[in-house]
N, C-alpha and C positions, 0 to 999 in steps of 0.2 A: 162293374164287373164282378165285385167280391160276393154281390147279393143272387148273382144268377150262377156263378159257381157255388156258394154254398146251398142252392136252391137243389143242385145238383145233387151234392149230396143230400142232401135230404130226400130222393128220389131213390138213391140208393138203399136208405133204410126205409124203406115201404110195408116190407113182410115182416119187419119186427112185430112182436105183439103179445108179449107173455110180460108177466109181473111177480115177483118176488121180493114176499115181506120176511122179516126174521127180527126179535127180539137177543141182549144179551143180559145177564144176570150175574153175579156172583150165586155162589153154592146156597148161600141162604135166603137168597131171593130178592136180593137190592137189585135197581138195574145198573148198568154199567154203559154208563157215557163215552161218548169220545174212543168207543170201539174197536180197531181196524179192520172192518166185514170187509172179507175178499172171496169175492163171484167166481170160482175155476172149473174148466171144464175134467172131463172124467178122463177120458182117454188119456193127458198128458200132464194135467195138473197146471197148465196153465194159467195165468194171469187175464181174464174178461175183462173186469173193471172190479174197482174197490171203493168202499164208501167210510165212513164214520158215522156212529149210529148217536142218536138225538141225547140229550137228556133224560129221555125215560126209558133208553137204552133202544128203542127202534130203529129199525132202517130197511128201504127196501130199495127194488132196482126194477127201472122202466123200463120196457122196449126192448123185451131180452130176447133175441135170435132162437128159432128151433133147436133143441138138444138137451144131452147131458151135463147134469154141472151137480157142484157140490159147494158149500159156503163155510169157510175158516172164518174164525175170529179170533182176533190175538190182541193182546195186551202186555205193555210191559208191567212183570211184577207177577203175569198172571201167565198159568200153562194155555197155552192154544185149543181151541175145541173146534170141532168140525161137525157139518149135519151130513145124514146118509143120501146117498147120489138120488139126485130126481129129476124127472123129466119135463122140457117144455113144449108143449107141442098144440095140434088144433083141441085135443083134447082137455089140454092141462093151461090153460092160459093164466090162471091166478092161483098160483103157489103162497100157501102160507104155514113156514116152518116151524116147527115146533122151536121152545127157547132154548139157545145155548146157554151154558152155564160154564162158568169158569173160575176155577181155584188157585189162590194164590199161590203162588211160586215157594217153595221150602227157602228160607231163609239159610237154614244154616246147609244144606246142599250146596247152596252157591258159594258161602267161606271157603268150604276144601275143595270147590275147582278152580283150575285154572285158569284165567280168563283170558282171551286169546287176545294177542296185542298187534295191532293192526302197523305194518311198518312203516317205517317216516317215509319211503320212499317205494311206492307202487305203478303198475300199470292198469290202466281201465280206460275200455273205449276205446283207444287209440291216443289217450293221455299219457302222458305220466302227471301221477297225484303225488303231491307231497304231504301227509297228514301232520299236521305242526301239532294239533291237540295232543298227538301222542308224544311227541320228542322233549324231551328232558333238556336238552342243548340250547332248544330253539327259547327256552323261556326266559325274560328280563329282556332281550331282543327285541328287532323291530323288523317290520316287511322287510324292509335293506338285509339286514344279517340274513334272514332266512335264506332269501335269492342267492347270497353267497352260495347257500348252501346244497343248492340246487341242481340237479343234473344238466350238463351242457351251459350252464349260465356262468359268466364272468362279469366281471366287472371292471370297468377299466380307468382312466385316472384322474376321471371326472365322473364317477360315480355312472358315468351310461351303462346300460344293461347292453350283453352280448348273448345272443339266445344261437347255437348249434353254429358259432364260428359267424354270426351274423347281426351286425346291429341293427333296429325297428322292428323291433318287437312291442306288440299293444299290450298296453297295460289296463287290465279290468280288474272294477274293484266291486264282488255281487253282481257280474255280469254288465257290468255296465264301464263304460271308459272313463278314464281319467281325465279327460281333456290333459294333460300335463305330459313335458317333457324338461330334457336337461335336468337343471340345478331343481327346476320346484317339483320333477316328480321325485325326485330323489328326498327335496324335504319332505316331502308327503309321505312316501313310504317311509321314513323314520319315525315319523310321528304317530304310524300305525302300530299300538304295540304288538307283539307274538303273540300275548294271551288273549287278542281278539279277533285271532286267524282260526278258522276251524281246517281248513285245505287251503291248498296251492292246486292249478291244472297248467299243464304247462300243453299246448296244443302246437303244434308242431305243420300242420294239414288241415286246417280248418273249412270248413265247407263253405258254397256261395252263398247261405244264408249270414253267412259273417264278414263287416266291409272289408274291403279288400285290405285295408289298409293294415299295414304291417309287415315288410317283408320277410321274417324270418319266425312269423306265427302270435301264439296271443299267450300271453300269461293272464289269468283270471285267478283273482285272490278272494277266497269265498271267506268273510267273518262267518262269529259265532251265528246260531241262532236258537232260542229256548223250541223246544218240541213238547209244551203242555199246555193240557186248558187251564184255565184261570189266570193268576197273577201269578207268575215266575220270573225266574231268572238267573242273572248272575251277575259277583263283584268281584272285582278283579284289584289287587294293589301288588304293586313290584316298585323297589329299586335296586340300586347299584351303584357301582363305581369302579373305574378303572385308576387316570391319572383326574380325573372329575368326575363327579355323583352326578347322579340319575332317580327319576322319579315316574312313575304313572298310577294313576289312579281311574276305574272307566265303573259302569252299571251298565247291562244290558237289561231291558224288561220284555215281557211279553204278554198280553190280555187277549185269549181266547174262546168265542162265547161260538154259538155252531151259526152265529149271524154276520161275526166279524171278529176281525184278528186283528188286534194295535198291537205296536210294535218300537222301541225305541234305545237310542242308547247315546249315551257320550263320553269323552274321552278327555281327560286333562293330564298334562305330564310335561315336563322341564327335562333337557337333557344336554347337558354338558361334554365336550367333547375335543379332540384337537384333530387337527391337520398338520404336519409336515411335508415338508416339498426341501428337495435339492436338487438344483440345476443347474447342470454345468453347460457351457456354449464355447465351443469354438470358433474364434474367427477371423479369417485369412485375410490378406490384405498385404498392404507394402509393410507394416508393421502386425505381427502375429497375436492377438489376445487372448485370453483366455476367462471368462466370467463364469463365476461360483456361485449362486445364488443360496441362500438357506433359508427358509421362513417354515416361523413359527405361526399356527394359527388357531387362537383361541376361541370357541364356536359355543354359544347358548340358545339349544330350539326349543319354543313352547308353544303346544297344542292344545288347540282346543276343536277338537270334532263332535258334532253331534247328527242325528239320525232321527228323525220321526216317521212314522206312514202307517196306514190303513189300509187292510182288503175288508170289503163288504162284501158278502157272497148273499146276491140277488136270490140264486138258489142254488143246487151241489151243482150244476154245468156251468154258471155263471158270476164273475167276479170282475167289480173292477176294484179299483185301489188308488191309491196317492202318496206319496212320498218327496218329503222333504231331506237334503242334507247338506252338509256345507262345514267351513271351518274356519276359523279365526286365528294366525298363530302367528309368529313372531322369529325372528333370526337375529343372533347379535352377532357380532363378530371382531375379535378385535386381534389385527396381526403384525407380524411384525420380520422383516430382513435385511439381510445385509447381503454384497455382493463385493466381494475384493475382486477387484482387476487385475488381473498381472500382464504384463509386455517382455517379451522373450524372456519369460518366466520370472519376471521381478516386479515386483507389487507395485503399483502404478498409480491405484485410488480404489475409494472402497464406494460405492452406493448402500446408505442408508433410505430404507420405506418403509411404511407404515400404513395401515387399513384398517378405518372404523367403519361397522358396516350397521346399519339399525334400520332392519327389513319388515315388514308387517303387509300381510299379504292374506287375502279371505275368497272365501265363492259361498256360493249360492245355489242349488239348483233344486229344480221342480218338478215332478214326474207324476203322470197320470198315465193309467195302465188299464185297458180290460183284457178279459181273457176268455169265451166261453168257447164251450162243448156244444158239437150241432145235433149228434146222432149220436147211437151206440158203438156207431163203425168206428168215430174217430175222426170226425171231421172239425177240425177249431178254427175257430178265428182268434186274432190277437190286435191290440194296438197300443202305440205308444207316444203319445208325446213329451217333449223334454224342453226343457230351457236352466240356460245357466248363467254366473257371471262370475267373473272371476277378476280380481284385482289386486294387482301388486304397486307397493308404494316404499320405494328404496332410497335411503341416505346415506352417503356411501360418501365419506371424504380420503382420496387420497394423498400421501405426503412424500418426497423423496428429498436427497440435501446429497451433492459429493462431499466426500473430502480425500483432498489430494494430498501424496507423501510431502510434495514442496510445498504443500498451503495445508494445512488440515483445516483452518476454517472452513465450516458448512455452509453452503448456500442453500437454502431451503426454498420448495417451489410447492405447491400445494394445487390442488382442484377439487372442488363438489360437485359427487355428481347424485341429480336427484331425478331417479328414471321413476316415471308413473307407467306403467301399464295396464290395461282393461281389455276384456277380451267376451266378447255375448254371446251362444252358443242358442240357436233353436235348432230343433231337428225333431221330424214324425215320421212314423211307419207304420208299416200294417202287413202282419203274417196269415199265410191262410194254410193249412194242412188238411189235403182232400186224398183219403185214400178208398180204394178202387176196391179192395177185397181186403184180405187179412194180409197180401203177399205185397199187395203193390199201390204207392201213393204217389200223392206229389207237393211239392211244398211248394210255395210262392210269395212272393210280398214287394213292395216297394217301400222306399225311403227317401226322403227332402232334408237335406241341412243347411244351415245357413249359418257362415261366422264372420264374425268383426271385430277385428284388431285395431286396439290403438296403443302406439309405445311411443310414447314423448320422453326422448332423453335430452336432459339438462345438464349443460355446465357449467359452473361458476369457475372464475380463475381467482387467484391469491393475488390482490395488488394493491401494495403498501397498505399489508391489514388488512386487507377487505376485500370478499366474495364479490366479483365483479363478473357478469354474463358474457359467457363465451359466445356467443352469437354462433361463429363459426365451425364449432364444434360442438353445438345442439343439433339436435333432428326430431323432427315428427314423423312417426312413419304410419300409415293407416294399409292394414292389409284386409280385403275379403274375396270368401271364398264360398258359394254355392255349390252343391254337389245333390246329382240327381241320381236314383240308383234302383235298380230292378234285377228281382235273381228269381229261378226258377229250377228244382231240384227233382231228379225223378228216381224212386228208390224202389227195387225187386229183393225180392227174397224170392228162390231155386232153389228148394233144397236145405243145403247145406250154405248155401253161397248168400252174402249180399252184394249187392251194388249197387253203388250210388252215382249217378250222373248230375250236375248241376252248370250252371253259368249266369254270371253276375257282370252286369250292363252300367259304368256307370259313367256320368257326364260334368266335367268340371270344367266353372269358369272361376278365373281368379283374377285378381286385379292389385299389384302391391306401387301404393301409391307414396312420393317420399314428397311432404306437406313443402319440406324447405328445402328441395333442390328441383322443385315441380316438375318430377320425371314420374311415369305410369310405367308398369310394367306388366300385360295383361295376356293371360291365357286362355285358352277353349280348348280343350281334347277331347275325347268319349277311348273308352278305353272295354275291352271286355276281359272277363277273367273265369275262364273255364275250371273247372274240378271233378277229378275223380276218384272213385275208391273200389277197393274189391277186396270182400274177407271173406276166406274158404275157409270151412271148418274143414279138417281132414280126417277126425276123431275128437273122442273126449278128450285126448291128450295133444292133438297138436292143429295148430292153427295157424293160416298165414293172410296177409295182407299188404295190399298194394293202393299207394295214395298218390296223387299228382294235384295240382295247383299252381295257379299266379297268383299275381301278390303286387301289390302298389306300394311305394313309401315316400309319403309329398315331402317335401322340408318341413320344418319345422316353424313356425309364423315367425318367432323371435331371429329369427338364422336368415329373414331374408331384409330385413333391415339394413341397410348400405352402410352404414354411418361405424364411427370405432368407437370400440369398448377397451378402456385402456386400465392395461394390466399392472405396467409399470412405466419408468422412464424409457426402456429396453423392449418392451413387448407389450402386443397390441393384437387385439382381437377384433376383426371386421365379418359385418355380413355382406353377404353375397344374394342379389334379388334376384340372380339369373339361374339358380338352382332349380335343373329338371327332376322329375321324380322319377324314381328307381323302379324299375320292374322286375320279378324275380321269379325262375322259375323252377320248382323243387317238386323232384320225386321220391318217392321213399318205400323199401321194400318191408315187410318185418314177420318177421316169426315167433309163434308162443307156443310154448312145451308146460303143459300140464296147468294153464291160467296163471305161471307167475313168473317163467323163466321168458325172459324176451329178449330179442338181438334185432335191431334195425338199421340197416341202411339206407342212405339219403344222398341226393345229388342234389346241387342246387348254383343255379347261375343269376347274378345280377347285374341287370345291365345301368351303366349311369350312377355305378355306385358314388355316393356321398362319400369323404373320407376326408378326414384333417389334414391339410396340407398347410407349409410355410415357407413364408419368402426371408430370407436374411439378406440385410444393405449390409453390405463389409465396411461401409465407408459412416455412415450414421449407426453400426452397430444394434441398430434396432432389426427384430424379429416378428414379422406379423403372420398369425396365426388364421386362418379359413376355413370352411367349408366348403367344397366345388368337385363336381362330376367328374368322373374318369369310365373310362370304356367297360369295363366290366371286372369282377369277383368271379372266382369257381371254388366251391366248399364241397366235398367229400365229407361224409358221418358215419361214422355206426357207433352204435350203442347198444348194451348189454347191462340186464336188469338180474342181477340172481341175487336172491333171497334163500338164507341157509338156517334150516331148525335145529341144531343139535341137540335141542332137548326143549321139553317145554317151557320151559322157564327161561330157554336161551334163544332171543330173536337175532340173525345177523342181514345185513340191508347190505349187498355191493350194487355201486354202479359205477360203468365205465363207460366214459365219451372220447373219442377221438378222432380228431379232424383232421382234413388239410386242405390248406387254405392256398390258392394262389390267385395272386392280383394283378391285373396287368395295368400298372398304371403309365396312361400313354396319350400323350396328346403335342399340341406345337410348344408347351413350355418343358416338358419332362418324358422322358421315356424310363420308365424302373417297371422291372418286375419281382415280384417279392412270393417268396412261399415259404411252407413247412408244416411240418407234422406237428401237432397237440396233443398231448394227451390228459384228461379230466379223471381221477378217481377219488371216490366219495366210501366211505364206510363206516356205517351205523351199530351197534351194539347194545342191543338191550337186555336186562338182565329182571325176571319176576321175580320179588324173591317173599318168603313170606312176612306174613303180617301188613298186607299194601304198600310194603317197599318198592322201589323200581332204582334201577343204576344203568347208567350209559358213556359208554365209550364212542365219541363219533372223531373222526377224523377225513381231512383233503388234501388233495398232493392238486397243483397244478403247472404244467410242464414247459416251456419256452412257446411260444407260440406268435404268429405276424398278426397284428393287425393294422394294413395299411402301411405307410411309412414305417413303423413301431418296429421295432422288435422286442419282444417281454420276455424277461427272464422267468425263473419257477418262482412259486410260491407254495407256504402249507399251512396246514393249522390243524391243531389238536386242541378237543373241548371235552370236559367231563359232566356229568351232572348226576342228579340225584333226586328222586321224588317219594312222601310221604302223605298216604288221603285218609284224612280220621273222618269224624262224623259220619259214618257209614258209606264213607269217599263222596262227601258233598263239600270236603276243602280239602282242597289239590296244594299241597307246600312244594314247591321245586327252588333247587340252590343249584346253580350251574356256575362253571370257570370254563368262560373261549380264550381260544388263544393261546393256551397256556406258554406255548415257545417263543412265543411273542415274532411270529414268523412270516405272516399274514401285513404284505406290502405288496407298492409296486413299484418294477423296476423296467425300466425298457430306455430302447435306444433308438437316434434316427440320424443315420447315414448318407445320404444322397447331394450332391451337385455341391454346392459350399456349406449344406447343414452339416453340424456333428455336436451331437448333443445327449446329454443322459439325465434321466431325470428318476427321481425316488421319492415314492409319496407315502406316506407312513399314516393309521389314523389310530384311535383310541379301541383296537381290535380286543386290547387281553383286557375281560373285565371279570367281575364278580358279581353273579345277578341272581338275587331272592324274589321272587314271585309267588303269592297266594290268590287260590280260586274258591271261591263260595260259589254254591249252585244253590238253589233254593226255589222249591215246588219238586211237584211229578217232573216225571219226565215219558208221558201218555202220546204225545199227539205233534203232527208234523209245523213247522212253524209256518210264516206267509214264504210264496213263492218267489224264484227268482226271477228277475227282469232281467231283459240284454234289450238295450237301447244303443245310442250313440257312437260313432269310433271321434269325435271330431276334438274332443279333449284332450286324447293323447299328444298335440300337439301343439300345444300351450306355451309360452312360453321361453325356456332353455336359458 
């Protein structure tokens, strides 16, 4: 099918038939490589196509349409030149221009201006971008602190991302998914540092070319990449410390010749950190208790990532490519609490535990990529395939002992628990973009996945001395899951107007199998997922736009495991295999006043929402903690983007998110309904000052807000920083302090039938972070492109 619609297009460019050569040179006659020749027509100056010219500074362009054009060449470092307008026509079919010549840029001009500073917090596209390369705050940081810092996003008391009042949000990392959820995508993004984020996209209404999966949109985390030929790059060293030090050290490289781009980079770093938790429990009964929990928890993660791959460009329409990446890293943990007991308020016994945790956990994954150009129209084909592996291997012993006001002797009980998990990821696709004219296309593609889970939890018991096999309290769970998927997109431009129509077809069977209670739990659905969009220009100055979509969010593989994860003597974490996936549907209006002021509103309803629920035995005192469906979420948004110049040298960034949330949680064990208003503001300050100084004031308020059962009290945080770029700003020195109020917690409560409970989780938020950037080479030429491959990683684990 893909060879007789691209055959198609190819039909469409028939009457092409002119050709156009052009040389580039510097003023004294060297030629100048690595180019950026860009082909525009006369009448509006727009963008035809763009090439990069060889080594001996040539380049020319095929199959060029009847008309008027004129050819720019630009270069950093060097001013832009342009050739006089010329024609292609039956007359003129083989164009060849006279040499551009281009002079270097005045050095000392650029000292006394001021160079425009691009703000941490932008819109594009129908994005919001976060530019981390610019933020003074964000450095010594990791992917986690930045999300803190992010519009609409929260975080909640297990490190899960909340994107616009919603949790299942996909995480991409270079377009591509994580496979990862819970506890490991959270190590992972720590393990990323800040200074090898170039952007944040935070998408909100993603189109059917992207799997469905996510209900509350995608975060894509774009790293660095070098933009020169030859051998470049960058080195990056930072530490820190707060209540414990911190470390990273990475290189990125890049090798570009006009035949092939390598590419690579790695990442090593150690980070020291705490957790505190306090947790109070009420609970009723013929005699009333009250349980205090406090634990301290001491945490060591080291990273080790790394990145290779190649594009070979066949010729300037065609490339494929390969790409390797993966990580190695490591989790220590070593914690510690106590819990006094009281009975009609008199101390009664205390519970001492204790948790050593020594986690080591790696992946693997493989990607082969082409990309070509069919015609001059615009017609591409794409493919991709992927495979991964991912492996976690955890030793985990815990300890608890009473001791009673009448007995203080301790009795000590103990368990090991040593959970393997592995998890295989294949998955292939193939994109095709076939457009009709200059106004109107159509995109297409299909995609196959295929995953396989295996989580073998183990437990040893303590008995007289010795690690003795729980039998009854192991499990093997094996979960897979195939997914079949086809989208099809059809895009107009009128005018002033776009629109986009699309819808994405996809079919899943799943199967979660538990090896040692020999129960199947097996699904089939097919599911479709419509979308659309509409941007009016109205003017130069104001624009508006209209987005609709569904959205899927499966469980999570680790979450449907039957079997208990136990917390303590007191609390106990179980999965649940009978988890349906959540369907969500969101529309959003938005408006833009002069390309940077924006205000949008959003509706958005899920049904089958997932949400933390828990049972307390009055009588065993134990509290087990779940995952399980309830009837629906309705979330309310808008958001407002102003950016304020009060002078050159003074950048200011607001944004403000506010929500409201209402749940109806309702079924034959519970009826509650829970609501309330949110509100999120964020504000940046940047300050040029001279000599390549820079200074920034950023600060965040966050307001009580529900989530689910929860109720969350406020939080804030105020951060300072500072940056200094010598070597002609090819080493970037940044010193930043978060946290400074040390204010940056969480706090929330939960209510309902005999719970009543309040819990406070504190981590190592206020710290002290220096960060140096070396660049080194040009900086001439675009790096290799991005891929978007897989959604099936995002859910990994937990």
């Amino acid at each position: 099918m893909f060879l007789a619609i691209a055959g198609t297009g190819t039909i469409y460019a028939q009457h092409v038939s002119g050709k156009i050569t052009v040389k580039t040179a510097e003023t004294n006659g060297q030629p100048l490589p690595f180019t950026n020749v860009l082909l525009r027509h006369v009448k509006d100056s727009s963008l035809v196509k763009g090439e990069l010219s060889s080594q001996d500074g040539s380049c020319s362009f095929d199959k060029v349409t009847e008309g008027r054009y004129f050819i720019e060449a630009t270069l950093m470092g060097y001013t832009s030149a342009s050739t006089s307008a010329f024609t292609i026509d039956a007359s003129h079919q083989l164009v060849q221009l006279p040499t551009l010549s281009l002079s270097q840029a005045s050095k000392t001009l650029q000292a006394v201006n001021v160079t425009a500073q691009k703000p941490f917090i932008e819109r594009k596209n129908g994005a919001t971008v976060l530019n981390v390369e610019s933020s003074l705050a964000a450095s010594g940081g990791t992917a986690l602190d930045v999300l803190k810092r992010a519009p609409g996003v929260q975080i909640d008391k297990d490190d899960n991302i909340i994107l616009q009042g919603n949790q299942g949000a996909t995480i991409m990392l270079d377009g591509k998914l994580t496979y990862l959820s819970g506890e490991q995508l959270a190590n992972l993004l720590r393990s990323l540092p800040s200074e090898n984020i170039a952007t944040i996209e935070i998408i909100t209404s993603p189109s059917a070319k992207y799997d469905a999966a996510g209900k509350s949109g995608i975060i894509n985390i774009k790293t660095k990449k070098t933009i020169i030929t030859g051998i470049n790059g960058s080195i990056n060293l930072g530490a820190g410390a707060g209540k414990y030090g911190f470390y990273n050290a990475g290189m990125n490289l890049n090798w570009r010749t006009e035949k092939f781009n390598a590419f690579g980079s790695y990442n090593n770093g150690s980070r020291g950190f705490f957790q505190t938790r306090y947790l109070a429990r009420h609970i009723q009964g013929d005699v009333p208790q009250f349980f205090e929990l406090n634990a301290f928890n001491r945490r060591r993660f080291k990273n080790n990532n790394y990145k290779v791959g190649l594009d070979y460009f066949l010729n300037s329409k065609h490339t494929i490519g390969v790409m390797m990446r993966g990580y190695d890293n490591s989790f220590q943990q070593e914690g510690f609490n106590h819990t006094p007991i009281t009975s009609n308020g008199k101390l009664d016994s205390t519970l001492y535990a204790g948790t050593t945790s020594r986690n080591k956990f790696s992946n693997v994954s493989f990607n082969l990529n082409y990309k070509g150009q069919l015609d001059t129209l615009g017609t591409e084909i794409g493919f991709d395939a992927d495979w991964a592996r991912f492996r976690d291997n955890n030793r985990m012993t815990l300890t608890d002992s009473m001791s009673y006001v009448v007995n203080p002797v301790k009795n000590t009980h103990a368990i090991l628990n040593r959970p393997v998990n592995e998890v295989t990821i294949r998955s292939v696709k193939a994109d095709l973009i076939l457009p009709f004219n200059k106004t109107t296309k159509i995109e297409t593609g299909f995609k196959f996945s295929s995953v396989k889970t295996d989580n073998d939890l183990r437990y040893d018991s303590l008995i007289n001395g010795k690690y003795v096999n729980a039998i009854t309290q192991s499990n093997q769970f094996i979960y897979t899951e195939d997914v079949y998927a086809a989208y099809a997109i059809f895009k107009k431009t009128i005018h002033n107007t776009d629109l986009q129509l699309g819808l994405r077809a996809e079919q899943t069977k799943s199967d979660g199998y538990s090896v040692t209670l020999q129960s199947h739990v097996k699904r089939s659905y097919l599911d479709f997922f419509p979308s659309f969009s509409l941007d009016q220009k109205l003017s130069e100055s104001h624009k508006i736009g209209l987005n609709y979509s569904k959205r899927i969010s499966r469980p999570n593989y680790g979450d449907l495991n039957p079997f208990v994860f136990y917390i303590d003597k007191y609390n106990y974490f179980k999965g649940n295999p009978y988890m349906l996936p959540e369907y969500t549907h969101k529309a959003e209006v938005s408006y833009t006043f002069k390309q940077k002021y924006v205000m949008a509103l959003s509706y958005s309803q899920t049904k089958n929402i997932v949400l933390e629920y828990m049972i307390q035995n009055d009588t065993t005192k134990v509290t087990t903690y779940y995952d399980r469906n309830f009837e629906r979420s309705h979330v309310y948004n808008v958001s407002l983007t102003i950016p304020i110049d009060p002078f050159k040298w003074w950048n200011i960034t607001n944004n403000i998110n506010g929500n409201y949330n209402y749940y109806n949680i309702k079924d034959s064990i519970v009826n509650l309904k829970t609501n309330t208003f949110g509100l999120n503001y964020q504000t940046t300050h940047t300050f040029t000052l001279p000599d390549d100084w820079k200074f920034e004031i950023n600060a965040y308020y966050e307001s009580p807000f529900v989530w689910g059962v929860y109720k969350i009290k406020p939080s804030y945080a105020i951060g300072l920083g500072v940056q200094k770029q010598l070597m002609n700003k090819k080493l970037n020195i940044k010193l930043n302090v978060s946290d400074i109020t040390n204010r940056e917690q969480f706090r929330g409560s939960a209510k309902f039938d005999n719970i009543n409970m309040y819990i406070n989780n504190r981590w190592q938020n206020r710290r002290v972070n220096l960060a140096l950037t070396w660049n080194f080479g040009n900086s001439n030429i675009k790096a290799a492109r991005d891929r978007e491959t897989g959604s099936e990683q995002q859910r990994v684990g937990g």
